[in-house]
PDB file of the backbone (N, CA, C, O) and the ligand in Angstrom, with CONECT records:
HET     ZN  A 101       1
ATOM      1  N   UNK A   1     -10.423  -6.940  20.499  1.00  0.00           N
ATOM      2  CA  UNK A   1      -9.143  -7.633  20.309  1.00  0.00           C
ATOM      3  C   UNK A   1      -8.442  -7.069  19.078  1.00  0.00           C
ATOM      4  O   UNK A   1      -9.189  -6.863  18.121  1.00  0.00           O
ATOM      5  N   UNK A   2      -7.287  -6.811  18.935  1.00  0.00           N
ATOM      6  CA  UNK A   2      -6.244  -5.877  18.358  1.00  0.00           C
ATOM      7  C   UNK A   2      -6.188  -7.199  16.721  1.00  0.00           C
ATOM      8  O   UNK A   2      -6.086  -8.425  16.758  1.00  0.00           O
ATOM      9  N   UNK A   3      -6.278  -6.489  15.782  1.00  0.00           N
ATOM     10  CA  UNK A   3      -5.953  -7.435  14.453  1.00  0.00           C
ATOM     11  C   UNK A   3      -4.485  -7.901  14.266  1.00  0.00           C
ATOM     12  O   UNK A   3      -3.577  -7.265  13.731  1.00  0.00           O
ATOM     13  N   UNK A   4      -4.436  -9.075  14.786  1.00  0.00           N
ATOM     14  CA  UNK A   4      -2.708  -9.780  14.384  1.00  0.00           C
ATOM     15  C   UNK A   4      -2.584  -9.587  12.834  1.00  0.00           C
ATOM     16  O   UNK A   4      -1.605  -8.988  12.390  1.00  0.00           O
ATOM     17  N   UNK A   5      -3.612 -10.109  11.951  1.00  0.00           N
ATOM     18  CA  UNK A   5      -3.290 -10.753  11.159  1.00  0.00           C
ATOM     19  C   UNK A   5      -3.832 -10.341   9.722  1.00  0.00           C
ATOM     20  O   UNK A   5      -4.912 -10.927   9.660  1.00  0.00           O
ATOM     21  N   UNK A   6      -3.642  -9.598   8.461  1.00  0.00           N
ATOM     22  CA  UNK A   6      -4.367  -9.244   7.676  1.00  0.00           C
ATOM     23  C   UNK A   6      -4.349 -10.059   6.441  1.00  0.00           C
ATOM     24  O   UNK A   6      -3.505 -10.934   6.244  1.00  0.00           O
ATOM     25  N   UNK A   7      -5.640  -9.648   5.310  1.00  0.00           N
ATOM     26  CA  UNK A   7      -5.420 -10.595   4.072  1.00  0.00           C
ATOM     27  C   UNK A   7      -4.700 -10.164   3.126  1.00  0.00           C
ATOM     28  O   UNK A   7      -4.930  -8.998   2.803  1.00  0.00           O
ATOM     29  N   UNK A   8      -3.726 -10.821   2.443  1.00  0.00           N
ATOM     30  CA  UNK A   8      -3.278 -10.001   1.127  1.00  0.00           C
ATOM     31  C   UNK A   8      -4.123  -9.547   0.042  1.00  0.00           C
ATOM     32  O   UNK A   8      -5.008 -10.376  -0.167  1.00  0.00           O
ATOM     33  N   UNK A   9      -4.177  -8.654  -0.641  1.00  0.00           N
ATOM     34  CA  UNK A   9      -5.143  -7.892  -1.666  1.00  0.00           C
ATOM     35  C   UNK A   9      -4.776  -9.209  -3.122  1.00  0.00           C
ATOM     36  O   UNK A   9      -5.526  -9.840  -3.866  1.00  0.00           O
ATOM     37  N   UNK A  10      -3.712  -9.163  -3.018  1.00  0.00           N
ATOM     38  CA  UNK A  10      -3.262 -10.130  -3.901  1.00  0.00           C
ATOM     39  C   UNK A  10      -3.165 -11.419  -4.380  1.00  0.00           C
ATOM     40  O   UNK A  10      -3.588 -11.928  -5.418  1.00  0.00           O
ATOM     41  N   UNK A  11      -2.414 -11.948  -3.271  1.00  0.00           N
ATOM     42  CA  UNK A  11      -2.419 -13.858  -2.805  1.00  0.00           C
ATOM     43  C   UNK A  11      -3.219 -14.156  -2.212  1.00  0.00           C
ATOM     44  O   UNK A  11      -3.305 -15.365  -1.998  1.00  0.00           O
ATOM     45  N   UNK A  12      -4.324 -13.184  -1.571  1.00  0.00           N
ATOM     46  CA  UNK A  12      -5.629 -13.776  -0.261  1.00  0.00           C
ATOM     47  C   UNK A  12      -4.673 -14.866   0.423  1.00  0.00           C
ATOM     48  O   UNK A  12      -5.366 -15.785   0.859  1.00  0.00           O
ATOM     49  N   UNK A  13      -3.422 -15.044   0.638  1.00  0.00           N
ATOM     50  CA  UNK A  13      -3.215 -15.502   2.106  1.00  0.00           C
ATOM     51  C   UNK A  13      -2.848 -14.991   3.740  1.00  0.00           C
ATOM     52  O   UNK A  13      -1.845 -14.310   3.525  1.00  0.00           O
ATOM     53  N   UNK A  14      -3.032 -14.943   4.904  1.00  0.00           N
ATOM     54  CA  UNK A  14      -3.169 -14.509   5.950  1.00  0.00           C
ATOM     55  C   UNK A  14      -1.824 -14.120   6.131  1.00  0.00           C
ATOM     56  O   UNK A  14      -0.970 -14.982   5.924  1.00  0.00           O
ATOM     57  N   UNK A  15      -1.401 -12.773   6.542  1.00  0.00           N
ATOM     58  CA  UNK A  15      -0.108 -12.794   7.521  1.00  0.00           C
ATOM     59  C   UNK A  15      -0.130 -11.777   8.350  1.00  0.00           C
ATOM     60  O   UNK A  15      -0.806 -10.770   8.139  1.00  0.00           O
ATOM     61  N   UNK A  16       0.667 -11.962   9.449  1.00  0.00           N
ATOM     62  CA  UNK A  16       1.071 -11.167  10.112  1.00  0.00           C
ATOM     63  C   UNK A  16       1.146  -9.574   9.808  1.00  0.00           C
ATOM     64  O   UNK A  16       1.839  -9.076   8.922  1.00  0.00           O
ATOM     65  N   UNK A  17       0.252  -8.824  10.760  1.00  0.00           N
ATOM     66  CA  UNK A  17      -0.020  -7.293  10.567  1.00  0.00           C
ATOM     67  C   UNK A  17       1.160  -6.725  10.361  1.00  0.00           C
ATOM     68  O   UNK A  17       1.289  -5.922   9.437  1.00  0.00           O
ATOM     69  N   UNK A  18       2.309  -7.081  11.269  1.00  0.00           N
ATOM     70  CA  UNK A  18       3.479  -6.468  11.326  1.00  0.00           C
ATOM     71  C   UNK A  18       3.870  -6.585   9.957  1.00  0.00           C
ATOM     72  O   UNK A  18       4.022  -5.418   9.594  1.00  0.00           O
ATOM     73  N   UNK A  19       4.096  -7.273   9.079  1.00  0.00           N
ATOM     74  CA  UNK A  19       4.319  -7.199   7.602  1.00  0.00           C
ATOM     75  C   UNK A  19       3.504  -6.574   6.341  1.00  0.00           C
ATOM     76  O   UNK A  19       3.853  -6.680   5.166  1.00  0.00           O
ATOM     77  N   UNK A  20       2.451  -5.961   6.781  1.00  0.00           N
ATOM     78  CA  UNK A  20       1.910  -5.459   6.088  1.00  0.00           C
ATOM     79  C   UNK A  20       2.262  -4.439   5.286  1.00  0.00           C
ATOM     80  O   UNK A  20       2.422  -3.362   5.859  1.00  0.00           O
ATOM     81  N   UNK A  21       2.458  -4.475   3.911  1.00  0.00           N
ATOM     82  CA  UNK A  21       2.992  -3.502   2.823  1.00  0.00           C
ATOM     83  C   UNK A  21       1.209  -2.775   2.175  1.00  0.00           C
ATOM     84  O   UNK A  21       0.176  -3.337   1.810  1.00  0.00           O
ATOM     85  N   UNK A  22       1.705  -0.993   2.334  1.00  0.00           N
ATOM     86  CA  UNK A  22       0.496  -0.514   1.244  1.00  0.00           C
ATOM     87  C   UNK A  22       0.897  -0.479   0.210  1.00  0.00           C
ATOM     88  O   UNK A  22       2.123  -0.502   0.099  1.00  0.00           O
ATOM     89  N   UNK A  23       0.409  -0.436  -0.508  1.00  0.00           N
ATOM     90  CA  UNK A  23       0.689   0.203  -2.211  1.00  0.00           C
ATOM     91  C   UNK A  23      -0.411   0.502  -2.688  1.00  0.00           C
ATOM     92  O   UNK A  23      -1.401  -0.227  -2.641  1.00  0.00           O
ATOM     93  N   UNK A  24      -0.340   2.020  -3.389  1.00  0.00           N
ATOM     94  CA  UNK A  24      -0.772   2.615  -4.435  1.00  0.00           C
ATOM     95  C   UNK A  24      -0.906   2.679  -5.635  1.00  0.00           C
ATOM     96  O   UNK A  24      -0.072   3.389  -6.197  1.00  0.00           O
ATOM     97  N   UNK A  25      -1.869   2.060  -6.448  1.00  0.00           N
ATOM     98  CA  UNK A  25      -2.042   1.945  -7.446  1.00  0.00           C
ATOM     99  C   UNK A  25      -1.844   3.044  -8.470  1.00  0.00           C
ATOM    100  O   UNK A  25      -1.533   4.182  -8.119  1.00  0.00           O
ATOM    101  N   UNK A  26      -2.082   2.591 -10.152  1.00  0.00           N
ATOM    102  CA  UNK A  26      -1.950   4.106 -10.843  1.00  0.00           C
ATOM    103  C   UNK A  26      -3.100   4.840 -10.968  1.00  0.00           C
ATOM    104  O   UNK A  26      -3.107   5.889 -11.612  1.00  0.00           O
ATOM    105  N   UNK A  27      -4.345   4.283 -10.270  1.00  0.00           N
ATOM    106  CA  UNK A  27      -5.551   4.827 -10.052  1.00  0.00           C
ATOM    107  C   UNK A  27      -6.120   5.144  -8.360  1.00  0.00           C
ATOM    108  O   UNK A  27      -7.255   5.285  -7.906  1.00  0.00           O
ATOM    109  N   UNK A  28      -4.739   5.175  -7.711  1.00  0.00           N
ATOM    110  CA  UNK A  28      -4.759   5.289  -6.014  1.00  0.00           C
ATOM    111  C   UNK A  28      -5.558   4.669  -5.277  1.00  0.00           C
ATOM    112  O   UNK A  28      -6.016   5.022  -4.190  1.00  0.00           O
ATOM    113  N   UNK A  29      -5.807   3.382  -6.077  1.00  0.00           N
ATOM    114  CA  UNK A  29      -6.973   2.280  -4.865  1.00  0.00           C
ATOM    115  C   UNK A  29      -5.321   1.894  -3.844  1.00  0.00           C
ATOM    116  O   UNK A  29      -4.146   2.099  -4.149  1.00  0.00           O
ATOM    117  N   UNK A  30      -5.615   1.603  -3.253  1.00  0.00           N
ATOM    118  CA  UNK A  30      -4.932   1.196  -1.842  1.00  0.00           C
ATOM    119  C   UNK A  30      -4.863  -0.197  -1.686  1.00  0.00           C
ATOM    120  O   UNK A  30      -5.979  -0.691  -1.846  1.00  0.00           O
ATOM    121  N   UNK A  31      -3.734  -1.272  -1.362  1.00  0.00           N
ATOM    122  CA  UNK A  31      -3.857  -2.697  -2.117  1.00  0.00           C
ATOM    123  C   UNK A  31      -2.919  -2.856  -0.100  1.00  0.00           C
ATOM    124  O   UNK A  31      -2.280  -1.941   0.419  1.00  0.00           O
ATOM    125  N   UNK A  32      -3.130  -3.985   0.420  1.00  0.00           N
ATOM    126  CA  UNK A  32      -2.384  -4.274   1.464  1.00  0.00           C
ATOM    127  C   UNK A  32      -2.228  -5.702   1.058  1.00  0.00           C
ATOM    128  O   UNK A  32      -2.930  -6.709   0.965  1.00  0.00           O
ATOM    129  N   UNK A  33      -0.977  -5.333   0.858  1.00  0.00           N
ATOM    130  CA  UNK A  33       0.386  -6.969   0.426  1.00  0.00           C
ATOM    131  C   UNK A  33       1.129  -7.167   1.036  1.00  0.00           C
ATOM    132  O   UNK A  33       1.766  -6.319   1.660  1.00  0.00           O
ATOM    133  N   UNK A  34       1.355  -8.722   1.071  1.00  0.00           N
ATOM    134  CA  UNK A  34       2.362  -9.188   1.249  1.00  0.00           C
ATOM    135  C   UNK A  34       3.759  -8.718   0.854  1.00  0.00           C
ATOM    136  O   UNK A  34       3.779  -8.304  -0.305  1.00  0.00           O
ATOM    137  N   UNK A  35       5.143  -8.652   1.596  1.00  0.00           N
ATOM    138  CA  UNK A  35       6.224  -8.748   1.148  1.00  0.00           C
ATOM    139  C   UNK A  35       6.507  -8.814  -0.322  1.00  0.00           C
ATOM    140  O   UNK A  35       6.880  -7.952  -1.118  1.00  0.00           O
ATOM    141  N   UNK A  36       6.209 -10.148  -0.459  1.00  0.00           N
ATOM    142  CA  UNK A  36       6.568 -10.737  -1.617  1.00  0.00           C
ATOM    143  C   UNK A  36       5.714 -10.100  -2.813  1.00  0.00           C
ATOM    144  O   UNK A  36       6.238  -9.958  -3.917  1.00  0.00           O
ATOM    145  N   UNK A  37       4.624  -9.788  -2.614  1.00  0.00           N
ATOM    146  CA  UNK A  37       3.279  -9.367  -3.608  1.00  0.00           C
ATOM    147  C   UNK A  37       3.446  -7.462  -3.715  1.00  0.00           C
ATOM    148  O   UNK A  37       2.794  -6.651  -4.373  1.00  0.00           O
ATOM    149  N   UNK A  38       4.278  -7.326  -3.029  1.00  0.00           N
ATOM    150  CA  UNK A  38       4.917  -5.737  -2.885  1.00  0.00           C
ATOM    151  C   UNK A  38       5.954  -5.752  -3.918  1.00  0.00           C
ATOM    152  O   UNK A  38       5.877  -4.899  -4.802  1.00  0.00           O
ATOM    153  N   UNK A  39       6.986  -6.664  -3.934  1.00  0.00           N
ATOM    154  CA  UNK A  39       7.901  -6.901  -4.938  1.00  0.00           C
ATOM    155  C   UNK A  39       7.668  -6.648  -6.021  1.00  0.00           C
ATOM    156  O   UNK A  39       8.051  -5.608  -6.556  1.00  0.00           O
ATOM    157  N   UNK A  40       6.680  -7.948  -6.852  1.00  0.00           N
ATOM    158  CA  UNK A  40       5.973  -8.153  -7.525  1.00  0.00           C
ATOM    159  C   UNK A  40       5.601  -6.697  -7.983  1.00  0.00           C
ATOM    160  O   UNK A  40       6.288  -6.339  -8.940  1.00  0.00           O
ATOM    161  N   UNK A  41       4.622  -5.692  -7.515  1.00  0.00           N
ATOM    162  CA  UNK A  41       3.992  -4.520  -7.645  1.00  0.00           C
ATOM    163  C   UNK A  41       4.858  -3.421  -7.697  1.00  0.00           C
ATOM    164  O   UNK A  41       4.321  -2.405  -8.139  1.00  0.00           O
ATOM    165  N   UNK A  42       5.513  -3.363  -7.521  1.00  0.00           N
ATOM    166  CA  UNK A  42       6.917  -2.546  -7.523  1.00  0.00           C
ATOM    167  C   UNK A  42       7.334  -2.502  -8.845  1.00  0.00           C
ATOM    168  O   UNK A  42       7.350  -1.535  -9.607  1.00  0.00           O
ATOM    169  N   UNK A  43       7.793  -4.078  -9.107  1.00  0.00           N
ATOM    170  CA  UNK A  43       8.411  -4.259 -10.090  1.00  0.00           C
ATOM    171  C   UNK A  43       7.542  -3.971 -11.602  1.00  0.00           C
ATOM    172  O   UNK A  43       8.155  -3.572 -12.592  1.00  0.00           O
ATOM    173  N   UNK A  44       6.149  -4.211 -11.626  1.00  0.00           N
ATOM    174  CA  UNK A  44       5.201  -4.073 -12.488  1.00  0.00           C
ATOM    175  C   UNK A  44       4.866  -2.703 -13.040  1.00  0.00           C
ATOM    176  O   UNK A  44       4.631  -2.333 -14.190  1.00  0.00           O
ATOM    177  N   UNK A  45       4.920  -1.982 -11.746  1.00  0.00           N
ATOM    178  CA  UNK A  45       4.506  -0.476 -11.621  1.00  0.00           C
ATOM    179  C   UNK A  45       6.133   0.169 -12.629  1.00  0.00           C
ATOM    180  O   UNK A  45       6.155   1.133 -13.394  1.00  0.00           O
ATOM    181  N   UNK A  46       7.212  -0.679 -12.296  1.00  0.00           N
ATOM    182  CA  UNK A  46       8.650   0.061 -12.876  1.00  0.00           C
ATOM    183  C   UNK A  46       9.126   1.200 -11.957  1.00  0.00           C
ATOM    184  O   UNK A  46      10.314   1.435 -11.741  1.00  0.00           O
ATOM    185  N   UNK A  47       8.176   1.830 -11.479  1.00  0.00           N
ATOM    186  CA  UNK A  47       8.705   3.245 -10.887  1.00  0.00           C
ATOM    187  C   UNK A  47       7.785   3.106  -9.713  1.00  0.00           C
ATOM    188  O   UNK A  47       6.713   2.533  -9.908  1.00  0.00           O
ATOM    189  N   UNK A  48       8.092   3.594  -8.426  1.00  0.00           N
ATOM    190  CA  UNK A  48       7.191   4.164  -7.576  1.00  0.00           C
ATOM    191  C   UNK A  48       8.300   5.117  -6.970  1.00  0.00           C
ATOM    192  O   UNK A  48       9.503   5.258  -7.187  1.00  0.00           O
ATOM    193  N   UNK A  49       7.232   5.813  -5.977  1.00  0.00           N
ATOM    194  CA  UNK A  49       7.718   6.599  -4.939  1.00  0.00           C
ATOM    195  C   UNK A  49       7.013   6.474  -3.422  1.00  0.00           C
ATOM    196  O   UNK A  49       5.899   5.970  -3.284  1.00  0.00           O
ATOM    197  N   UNK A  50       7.688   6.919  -2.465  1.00  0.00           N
ATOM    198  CA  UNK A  50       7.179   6.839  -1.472  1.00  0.00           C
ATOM    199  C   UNK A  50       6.350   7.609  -0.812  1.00  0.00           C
ATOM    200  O   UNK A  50       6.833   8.739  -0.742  1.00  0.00           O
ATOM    201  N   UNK A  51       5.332   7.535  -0.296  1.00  0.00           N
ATOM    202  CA  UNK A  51       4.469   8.459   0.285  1.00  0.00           C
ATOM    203  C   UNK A  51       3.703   7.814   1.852  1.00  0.00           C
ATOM    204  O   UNK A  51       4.249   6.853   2.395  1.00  0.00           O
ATOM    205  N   UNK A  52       2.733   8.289   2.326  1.00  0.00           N
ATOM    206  CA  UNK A  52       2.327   8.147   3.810  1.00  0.00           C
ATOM    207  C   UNK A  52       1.465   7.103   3.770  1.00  0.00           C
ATOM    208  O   UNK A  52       0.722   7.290   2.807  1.00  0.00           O
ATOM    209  N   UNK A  53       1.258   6.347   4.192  1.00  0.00           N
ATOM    210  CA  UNK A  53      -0.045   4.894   4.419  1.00  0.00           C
ATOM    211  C   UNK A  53      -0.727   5.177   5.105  1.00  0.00           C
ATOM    212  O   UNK A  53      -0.510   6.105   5.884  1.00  0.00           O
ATOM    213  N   UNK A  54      -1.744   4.540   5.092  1.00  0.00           N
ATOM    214  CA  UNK A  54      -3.070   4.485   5.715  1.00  0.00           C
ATOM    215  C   UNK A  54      -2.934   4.071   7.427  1.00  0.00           C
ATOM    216  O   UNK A  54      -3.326   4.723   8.395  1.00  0.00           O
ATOM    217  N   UNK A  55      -2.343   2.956   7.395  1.00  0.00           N
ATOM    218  CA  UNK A  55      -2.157   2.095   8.650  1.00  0.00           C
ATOM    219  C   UNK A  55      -0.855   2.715   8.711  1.00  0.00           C
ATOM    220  O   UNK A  55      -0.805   3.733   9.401  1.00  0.00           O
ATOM    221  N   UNK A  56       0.434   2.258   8.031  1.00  0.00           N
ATOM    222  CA  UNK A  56       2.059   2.301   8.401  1.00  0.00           C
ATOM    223  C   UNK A  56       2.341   3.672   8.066  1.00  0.00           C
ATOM    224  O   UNK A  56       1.405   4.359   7.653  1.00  0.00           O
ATOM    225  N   UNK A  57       3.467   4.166   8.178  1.00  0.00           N
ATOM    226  CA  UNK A  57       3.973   5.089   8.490  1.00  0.00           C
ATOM    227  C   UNK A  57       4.441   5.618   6.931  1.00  0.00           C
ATOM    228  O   UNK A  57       4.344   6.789   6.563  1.00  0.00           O
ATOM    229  N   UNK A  58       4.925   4.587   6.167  1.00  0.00           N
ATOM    230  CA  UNK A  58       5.224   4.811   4.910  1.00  0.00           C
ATOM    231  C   UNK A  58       4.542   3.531   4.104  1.00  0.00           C
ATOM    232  O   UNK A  58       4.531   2.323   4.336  1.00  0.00           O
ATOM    233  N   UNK A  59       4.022   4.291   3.130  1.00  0.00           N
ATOM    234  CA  UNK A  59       3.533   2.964   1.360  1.00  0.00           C
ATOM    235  C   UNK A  59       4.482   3.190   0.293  1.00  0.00           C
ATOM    236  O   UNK A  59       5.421   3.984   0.342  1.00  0.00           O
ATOM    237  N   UNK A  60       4.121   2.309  -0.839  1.00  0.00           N
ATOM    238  CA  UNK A  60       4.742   2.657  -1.791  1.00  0.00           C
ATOM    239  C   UNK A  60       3.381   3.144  -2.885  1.00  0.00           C
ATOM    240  O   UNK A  60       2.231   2.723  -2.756  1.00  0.00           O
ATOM    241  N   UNK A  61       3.999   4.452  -4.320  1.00  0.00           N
ATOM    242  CA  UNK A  61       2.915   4.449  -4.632  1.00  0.00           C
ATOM    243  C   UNK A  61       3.442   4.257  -5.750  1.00  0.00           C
ATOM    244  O   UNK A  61       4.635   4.522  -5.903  1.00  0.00           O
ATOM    245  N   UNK A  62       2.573   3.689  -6.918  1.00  0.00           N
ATOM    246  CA  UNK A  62       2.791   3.917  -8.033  1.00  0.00           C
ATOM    247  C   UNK A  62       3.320   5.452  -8.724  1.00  0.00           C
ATOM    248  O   UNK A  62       2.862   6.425  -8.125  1.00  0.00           O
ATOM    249  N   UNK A  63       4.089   5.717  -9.730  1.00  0.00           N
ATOM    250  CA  UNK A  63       4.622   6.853 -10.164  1.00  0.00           C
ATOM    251  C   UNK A  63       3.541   7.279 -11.215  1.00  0.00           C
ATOM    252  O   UNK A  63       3.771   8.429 -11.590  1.00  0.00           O
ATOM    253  N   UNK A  64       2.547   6.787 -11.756  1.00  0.00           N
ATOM    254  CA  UNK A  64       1.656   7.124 -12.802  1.00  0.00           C
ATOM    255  C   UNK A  64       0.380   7.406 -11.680  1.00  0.00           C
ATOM    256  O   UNK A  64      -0.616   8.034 -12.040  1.00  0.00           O
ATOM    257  N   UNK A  65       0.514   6.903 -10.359  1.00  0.00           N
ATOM    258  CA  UNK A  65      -0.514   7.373  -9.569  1.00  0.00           C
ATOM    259  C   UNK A  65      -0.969   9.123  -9.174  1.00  0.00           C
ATOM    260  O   UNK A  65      -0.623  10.063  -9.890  1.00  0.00           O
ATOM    261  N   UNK A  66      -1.676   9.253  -8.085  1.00  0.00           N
ATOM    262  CA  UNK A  66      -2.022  10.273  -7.775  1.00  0.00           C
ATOM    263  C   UNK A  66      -0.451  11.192  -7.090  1.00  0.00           C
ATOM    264  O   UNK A  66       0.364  10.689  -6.318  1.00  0.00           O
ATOM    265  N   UNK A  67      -0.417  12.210  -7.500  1.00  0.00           N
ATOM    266  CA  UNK A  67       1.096  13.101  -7.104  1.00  0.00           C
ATOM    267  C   UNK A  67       0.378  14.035  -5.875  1.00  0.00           C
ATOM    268  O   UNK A  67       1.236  14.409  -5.075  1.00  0.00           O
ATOM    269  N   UNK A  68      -0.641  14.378  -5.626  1.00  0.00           N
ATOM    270  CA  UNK A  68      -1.522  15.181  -5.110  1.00  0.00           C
ATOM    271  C   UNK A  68      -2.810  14.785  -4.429  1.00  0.00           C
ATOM    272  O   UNK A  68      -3.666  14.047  -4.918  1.00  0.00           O
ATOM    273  N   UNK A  69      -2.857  15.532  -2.891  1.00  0.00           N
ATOM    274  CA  UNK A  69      -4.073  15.159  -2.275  1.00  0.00           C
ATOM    275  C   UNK A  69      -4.815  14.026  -2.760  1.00  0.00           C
ATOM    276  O   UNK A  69      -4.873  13.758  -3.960  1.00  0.00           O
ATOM    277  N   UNK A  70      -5.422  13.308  -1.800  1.00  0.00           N
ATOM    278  CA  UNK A  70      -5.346  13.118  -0.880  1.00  0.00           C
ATOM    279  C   UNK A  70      -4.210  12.568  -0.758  1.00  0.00           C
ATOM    280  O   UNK A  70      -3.570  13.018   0.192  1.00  0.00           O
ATOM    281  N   UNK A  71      -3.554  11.538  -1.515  1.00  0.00           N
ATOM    282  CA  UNK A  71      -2.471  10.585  -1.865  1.00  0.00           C
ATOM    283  C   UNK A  71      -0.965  11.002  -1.546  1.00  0.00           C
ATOM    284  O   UNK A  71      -0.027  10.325  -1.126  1.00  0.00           O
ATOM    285  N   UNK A  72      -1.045  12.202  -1.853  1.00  0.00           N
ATOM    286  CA  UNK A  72       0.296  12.992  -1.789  1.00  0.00           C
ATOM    287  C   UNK A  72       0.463  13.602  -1.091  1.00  0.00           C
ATOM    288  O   UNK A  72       1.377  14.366  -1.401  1.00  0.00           O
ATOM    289  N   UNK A  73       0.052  13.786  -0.107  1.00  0.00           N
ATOM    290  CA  UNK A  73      -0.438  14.607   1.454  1.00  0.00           C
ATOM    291  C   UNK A  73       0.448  14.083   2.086  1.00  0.00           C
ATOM    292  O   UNK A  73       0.549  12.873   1.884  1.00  0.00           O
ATOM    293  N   UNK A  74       1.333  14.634   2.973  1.00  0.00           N
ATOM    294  CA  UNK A  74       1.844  13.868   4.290  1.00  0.00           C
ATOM    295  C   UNK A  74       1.137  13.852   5.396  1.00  0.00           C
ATOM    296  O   UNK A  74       1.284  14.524   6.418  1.00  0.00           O
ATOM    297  N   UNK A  75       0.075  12.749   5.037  1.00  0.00           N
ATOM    298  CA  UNK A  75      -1.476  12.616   5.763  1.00  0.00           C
ATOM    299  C   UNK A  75      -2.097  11.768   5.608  1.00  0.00           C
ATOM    300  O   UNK A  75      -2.567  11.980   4.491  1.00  0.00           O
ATOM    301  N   UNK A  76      -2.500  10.828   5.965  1.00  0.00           N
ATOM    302  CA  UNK A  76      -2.660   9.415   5.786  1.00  0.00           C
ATOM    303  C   UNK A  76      -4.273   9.763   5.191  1.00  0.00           C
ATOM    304  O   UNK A  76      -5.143  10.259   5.906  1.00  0.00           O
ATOM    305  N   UNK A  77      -4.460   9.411   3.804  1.00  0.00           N
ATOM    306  CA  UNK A  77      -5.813   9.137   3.341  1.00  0.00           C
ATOM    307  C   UNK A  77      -6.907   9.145   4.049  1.00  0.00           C
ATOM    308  O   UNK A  77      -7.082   8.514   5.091  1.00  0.00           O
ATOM    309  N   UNK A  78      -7.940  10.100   3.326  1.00  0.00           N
ATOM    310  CA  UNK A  78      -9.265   9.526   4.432  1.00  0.00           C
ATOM    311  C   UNK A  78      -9.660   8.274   4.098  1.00  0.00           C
ATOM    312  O   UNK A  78      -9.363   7.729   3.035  1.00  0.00           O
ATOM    313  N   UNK A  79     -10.535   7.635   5.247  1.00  0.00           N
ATOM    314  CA  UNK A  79     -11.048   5.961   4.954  1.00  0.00           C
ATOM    315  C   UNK A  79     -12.386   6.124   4.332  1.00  0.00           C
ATOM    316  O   UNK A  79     -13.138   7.072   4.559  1.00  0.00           O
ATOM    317  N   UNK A  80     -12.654   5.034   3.453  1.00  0.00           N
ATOM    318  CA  UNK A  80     -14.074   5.501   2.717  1.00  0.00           C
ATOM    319  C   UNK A  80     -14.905   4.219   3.038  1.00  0.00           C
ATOM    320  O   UNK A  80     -16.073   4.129   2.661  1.00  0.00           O
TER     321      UNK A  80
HETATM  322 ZN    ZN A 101       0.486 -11.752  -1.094  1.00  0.00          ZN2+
END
């Protein structure tokens, strides 16, 4: 059965897969947030840029993060 529904890394509350935000940390751990908890991380980080996700098509990454492989690949991370 297909996952509707994932946890936030952040708020640990349940939502809908379709809303699922990645973000990249400044140490490239991989965080799946909420909307709102994306904001939040955005705003904290000051700077990001965009790069390829794991699951979605596009994440956001931190700008003090990784600029280069694996992270910076237009290639979705290997899974560990
Ligand atoms: Zn959240």
């Amino acid at each position: 059965m297909a996952e509707t529904t994932f946890k936030c890394d952040v708020c640990g509350n349940e939502f809908d897969t379709s809303t699922l935000k990645e973000f990249f940390d400044e140490s490239g751990r991989r965080l799946e947030l909420c909307p709102q908890d994306l904001d939040a991380k955005m705003n904290e980080a000051g700077s990001v840029h965009g790069g390829p996700g794991e699951k979605k098509e596009a994440a956001a990454y931190d700008d003090d993060g990784p600029r280069t492989g694996p992270y910076g690949e237009r290639e979705a991370p290997a899974q560990r």
